[in-house]
C-alpha positions as a Markdown table, in Angstrom:
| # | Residue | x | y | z |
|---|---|---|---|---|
| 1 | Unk | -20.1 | 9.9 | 13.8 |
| 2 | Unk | -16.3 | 9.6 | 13.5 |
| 3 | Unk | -14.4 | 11.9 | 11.7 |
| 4 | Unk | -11.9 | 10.2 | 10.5 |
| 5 | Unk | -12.0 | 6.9 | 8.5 |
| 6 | Unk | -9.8 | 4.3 | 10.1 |
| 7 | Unk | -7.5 | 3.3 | 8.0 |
| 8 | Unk | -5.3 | -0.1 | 8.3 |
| 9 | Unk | -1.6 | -0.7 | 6.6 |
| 10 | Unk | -0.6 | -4.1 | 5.4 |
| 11 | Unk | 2.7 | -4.2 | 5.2 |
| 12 | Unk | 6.2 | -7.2 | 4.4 |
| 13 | Unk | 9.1 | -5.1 | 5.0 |
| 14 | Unk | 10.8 | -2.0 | 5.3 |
| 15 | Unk | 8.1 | 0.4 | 6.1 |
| 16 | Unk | 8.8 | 3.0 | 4.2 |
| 17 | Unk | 5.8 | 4.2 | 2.7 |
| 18 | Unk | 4.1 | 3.6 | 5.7 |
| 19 | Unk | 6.6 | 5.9 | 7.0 |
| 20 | Unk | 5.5 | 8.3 | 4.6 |
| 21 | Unk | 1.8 | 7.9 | 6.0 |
| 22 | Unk | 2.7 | 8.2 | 9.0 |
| 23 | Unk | 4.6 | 11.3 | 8.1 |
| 24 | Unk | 1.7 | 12.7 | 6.7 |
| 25 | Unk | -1.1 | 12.4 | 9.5 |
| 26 | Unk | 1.6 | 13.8 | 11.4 |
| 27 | Unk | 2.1 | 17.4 | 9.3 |
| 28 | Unk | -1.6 | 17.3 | 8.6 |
| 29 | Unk | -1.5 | 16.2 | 4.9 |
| 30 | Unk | -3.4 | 13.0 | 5.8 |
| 31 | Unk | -6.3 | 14.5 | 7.5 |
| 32 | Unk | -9.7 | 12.9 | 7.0 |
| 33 | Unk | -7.9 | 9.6 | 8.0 |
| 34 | Unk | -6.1 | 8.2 | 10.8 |
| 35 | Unk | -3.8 | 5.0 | 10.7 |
| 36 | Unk | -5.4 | 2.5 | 13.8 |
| 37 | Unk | -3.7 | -0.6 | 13.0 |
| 38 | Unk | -0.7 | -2.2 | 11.0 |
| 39 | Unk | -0.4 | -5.6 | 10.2 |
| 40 | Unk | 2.5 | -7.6 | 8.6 |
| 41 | Unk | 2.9 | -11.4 | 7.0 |
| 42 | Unk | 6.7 | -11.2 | 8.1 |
| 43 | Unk | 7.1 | -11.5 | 12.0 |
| 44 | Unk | 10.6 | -9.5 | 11.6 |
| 45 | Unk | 9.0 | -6.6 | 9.3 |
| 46 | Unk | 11.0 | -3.4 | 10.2 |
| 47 | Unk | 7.6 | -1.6 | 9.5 |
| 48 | Unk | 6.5 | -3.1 | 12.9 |
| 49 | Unk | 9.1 | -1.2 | 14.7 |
| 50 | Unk | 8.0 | 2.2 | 12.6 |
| 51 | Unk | 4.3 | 1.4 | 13.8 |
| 52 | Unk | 5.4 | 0.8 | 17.5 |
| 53 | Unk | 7.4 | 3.7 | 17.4 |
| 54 | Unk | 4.4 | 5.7 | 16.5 |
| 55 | Unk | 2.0 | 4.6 | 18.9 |
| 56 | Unk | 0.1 | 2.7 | 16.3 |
| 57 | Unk | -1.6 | -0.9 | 17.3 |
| 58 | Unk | 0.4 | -4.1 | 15.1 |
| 59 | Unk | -0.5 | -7.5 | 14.2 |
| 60 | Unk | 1.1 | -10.0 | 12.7 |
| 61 | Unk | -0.8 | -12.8 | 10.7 |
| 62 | Unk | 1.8 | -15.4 | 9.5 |
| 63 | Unk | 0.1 | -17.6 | 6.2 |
| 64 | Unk | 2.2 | -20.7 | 7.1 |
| 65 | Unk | 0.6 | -20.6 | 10.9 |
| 66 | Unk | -2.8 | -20.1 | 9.5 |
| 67 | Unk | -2.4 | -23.1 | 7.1 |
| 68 | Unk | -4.5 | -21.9 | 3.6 |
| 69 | Unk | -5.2 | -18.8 | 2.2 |
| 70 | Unk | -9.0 | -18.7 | 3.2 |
| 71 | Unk | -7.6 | -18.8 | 6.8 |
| 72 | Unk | -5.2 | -16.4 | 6.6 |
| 73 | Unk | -7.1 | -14.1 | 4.9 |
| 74 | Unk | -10.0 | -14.6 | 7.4 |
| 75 | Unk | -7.5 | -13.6 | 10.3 |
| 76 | Unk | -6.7 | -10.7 | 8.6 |
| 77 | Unk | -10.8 | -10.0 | 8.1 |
| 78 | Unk | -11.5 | -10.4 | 11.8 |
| 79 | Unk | -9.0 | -7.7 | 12.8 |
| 80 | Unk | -9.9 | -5.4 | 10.4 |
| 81 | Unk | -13.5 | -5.8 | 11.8 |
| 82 | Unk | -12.7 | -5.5 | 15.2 |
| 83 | Unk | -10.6 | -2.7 | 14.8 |
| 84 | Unk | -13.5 | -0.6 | 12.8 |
| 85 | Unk | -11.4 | -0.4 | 9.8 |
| 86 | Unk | -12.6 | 1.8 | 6.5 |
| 87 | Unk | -9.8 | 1.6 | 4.3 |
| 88 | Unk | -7.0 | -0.4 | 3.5 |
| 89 | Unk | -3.9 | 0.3 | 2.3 |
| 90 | Unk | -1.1 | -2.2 | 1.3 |
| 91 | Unk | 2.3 | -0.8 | 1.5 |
| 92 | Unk | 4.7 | -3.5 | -0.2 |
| 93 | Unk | 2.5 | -6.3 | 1.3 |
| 94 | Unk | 3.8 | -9.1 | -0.9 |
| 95 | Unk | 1.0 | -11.3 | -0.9 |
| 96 | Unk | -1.4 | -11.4 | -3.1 |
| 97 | Unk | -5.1 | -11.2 | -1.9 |
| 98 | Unk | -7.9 | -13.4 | -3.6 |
| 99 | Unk | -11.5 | -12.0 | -5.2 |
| 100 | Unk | -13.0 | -12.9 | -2.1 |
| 101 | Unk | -11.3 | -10.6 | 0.2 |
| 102 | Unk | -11.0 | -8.1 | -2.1 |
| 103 | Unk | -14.7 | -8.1 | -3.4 |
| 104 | Unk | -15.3 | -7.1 | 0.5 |
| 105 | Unk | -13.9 | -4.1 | 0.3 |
| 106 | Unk | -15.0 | -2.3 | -3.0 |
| 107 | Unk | -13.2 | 0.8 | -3.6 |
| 108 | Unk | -11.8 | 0.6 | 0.2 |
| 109 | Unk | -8.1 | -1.0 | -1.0 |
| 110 | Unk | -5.4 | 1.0 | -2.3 |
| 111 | Unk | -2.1 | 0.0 | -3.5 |
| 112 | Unk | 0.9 | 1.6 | -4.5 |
| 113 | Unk | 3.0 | 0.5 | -7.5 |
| 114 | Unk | 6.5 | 0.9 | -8.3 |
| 115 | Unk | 6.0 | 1.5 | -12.3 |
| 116 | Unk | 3.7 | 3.4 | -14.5 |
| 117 | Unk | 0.8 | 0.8 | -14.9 |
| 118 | Unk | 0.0 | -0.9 | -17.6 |
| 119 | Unk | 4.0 | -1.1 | -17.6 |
| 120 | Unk | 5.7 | -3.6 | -15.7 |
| 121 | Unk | 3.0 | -4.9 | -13.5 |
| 122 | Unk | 1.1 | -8.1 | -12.9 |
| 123 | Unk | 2.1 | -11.2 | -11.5 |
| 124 | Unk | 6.2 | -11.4 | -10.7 |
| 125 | Unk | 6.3 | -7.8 | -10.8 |
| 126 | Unk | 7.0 | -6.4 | -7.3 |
| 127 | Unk | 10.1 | -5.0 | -5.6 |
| 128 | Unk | 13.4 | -4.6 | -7.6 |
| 129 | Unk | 12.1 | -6.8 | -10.1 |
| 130 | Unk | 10.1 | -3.9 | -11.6 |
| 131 | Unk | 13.0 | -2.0 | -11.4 |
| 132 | Unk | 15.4 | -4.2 | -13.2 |
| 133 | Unk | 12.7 | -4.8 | -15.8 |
| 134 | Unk | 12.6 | -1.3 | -16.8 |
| 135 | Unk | 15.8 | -0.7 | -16.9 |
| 136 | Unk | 16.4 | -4.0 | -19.2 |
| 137 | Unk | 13.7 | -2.4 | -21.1 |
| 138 | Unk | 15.9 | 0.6 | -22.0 |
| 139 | Unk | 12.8 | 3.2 | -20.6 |
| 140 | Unk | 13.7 | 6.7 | -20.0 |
| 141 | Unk | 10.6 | 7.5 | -18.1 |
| 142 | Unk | 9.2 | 5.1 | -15.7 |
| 143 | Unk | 7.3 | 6.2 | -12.3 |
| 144 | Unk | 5.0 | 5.1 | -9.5 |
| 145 | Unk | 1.0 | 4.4 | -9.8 |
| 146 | Unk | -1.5 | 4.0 | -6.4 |
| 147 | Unk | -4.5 | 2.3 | -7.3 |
| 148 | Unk | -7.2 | 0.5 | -6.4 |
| 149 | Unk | -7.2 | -3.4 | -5.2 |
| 150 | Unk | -9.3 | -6.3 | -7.1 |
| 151 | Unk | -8.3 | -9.6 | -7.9 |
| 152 | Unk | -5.8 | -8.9 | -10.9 |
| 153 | Unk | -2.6 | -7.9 | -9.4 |
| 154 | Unk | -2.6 | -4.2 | -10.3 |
| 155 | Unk | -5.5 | -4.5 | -12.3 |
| 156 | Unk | -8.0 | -2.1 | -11.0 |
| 157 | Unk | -8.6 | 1.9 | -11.3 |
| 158 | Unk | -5.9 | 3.8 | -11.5 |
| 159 | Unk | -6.2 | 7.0 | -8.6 |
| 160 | Unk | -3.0 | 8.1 | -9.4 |
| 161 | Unk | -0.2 | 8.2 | -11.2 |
| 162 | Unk | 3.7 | 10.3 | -11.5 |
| 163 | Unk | 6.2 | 9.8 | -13.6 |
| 164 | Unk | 10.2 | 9.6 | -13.0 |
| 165 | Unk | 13.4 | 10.0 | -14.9 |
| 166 | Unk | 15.7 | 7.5 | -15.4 |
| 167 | Unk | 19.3 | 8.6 | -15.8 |
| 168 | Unk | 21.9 | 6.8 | -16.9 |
| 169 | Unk | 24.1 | 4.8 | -14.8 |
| 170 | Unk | 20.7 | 4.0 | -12.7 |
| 171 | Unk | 20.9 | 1.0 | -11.1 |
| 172 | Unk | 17.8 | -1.1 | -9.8 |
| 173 | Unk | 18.4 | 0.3 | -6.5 |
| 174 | Unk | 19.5 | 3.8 | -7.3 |
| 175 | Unk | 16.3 | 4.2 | -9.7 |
| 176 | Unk | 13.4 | 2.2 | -6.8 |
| 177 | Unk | 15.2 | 4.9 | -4.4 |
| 178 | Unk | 14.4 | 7.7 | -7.0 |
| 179 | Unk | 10.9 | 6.4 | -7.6 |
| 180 | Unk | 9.8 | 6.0 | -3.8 |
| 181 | Unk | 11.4 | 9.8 | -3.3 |
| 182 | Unk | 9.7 | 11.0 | -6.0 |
| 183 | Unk | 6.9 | 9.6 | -6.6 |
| 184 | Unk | 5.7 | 6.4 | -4.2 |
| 185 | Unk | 6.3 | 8.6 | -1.0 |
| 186 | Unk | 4.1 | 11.6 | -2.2 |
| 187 | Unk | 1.2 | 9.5 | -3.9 |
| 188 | Unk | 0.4 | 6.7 | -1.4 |
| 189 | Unk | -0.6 | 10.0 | 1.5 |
| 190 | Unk | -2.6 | 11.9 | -1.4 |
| 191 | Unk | -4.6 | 9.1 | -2.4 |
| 192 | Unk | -5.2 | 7.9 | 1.4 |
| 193 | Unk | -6.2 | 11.5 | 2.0 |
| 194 | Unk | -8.8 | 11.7 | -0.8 |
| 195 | Unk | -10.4 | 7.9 | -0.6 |
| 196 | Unk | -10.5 | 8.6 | 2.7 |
| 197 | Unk | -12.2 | 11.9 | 2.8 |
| 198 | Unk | -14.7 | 10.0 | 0.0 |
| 199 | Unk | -15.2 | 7.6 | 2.2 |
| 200 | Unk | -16.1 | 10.5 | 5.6 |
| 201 | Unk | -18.5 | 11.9 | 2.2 |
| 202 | Unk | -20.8 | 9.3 | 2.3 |
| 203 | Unk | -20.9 | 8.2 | 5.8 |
| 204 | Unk | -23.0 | 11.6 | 6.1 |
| 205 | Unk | -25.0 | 11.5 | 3.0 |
C-alpha cells in the first residue's frame, strides 16, 4: 500500500504554481502526496526546467505531433497510467480537456483559477485575460478559486476559494502577480494536500 498518492502536473508555461507544489512537499505542507511526473503541451515550458531541477520525471506531449485531440489526450492517458498516477493537477495547462478524459478521472482533477468563480471564467478566460477583465469590470475584490475538472471550463465543484484586493493603479500584471502571491500559490498546495489525503482515505477503506 503506498502512502502517498501520486500526483501528476500538467503544465504550458512558467511553472509557477508548480513551483509552489513543489515548494510545499518540500516543507512538508504537501504531505499525503508526492509529485512523480510533469508533463507540458509546450516543448520550451520553463516549468520543465523547475521539474528537472527537482528531480521530478517530465514529458512533453505536443497536440500538433499527435494529430487530434483523441490522440493527444490518449498520450497523455498512457503516461499517467504507466506512471501510477492518482491525481491530477493542471497548473496553467492551457488546453482544454474533453468529457472523455475528464469523466476518467472523477474527483481526481484539480485546477486552479485566477478569479473568484462564477466571475470571469469559462471559455477565453485564462491568463491576463482574466485579469484585464476584472479590472475593465471596475471590481474591488477579485481572487483565485482551485476546483475540480469536468468538461465545462471551470465548471465543476469548487474546493476552494480566497479573495484579493484590487488597488488602484493595478495593472493586469501587477494585480495576476498579487493574486498568484496571495491566493493561487497558497490554494493549489492545500487542495493537493487534502484531495490527496481523500484519496490515501479510501484506498484503505
Amino acid at each position: 500500500m503506498k502512502n502517498k498518492a501520486n500526483i501528476a502536473v500538467l503544465v504550458s508555461g512558467g511553472g509557477t504554481n508548480l513551483q509552489a507544489l513543489l515548494d510545499a512537499e518540500k516543507s512538508g505542507a504537501l504531505k499525503s502526496g508526492g509529485i512523480t511526473l510533469v508533463i507540458s503541451n509546450k516543448a520550451d515550458a520553463y516549468a520543465l526546467t523547475r521539474a528537472e531541477n527537482a528531480g521530478v520525471k517530465t514529458a512533453t506531449v505536443l497536440k500538433k505531433e499527435c494529430g487530434s485531440q483523441e490522440a493527444f489526450e490518449a498520450a497523455i492517458l498512457r503516461l499517467l497510467e504507466e506512471n501510477d498516477i492518482d491525481l491530477i493537477v493542471l497548473a496553467g495547462f492551457l488546453s482544454i480537456l474533453s468529457a472523455d478524459f475528464t469523466n476518467r478521472w472523477p474527483e481526481r482533477i484539480i485546477n486552479v483559477h485566477p478569479s473568484l468563480i462564477p466571475s470571469f471564467c469559462g471559455a477565453g478566460f485564462y491568463g491576463l485575460k482574466v485579469h484585464e477583465a476584472a479590472l475593465a469590470k471596475g471590481v474591488k475584490v477579485t481572487g483565485a478559486t482551485v476546483h475540480f475538472v469536468n468538461e465545462i471550463p471551470d465548471g465543476g465543484k469548487i474546493l476552494l476559494q480566497k479573495a484579493v484586493e484590487v488597488l488602484p493603479g493595478d495593472t493586469p500584471e501587477i494585480l495576476q502577480k498579487r493574486v498568484m502571491e496571495q491566493a493561487e500559490w497558497l490554494l493549489l498546495p492545500e487542495a493537493a494536500e487534502a484531495v490527496s489525503r481523500s484519496i490515501n482515505e479510501k484506498k484503505t477503506l
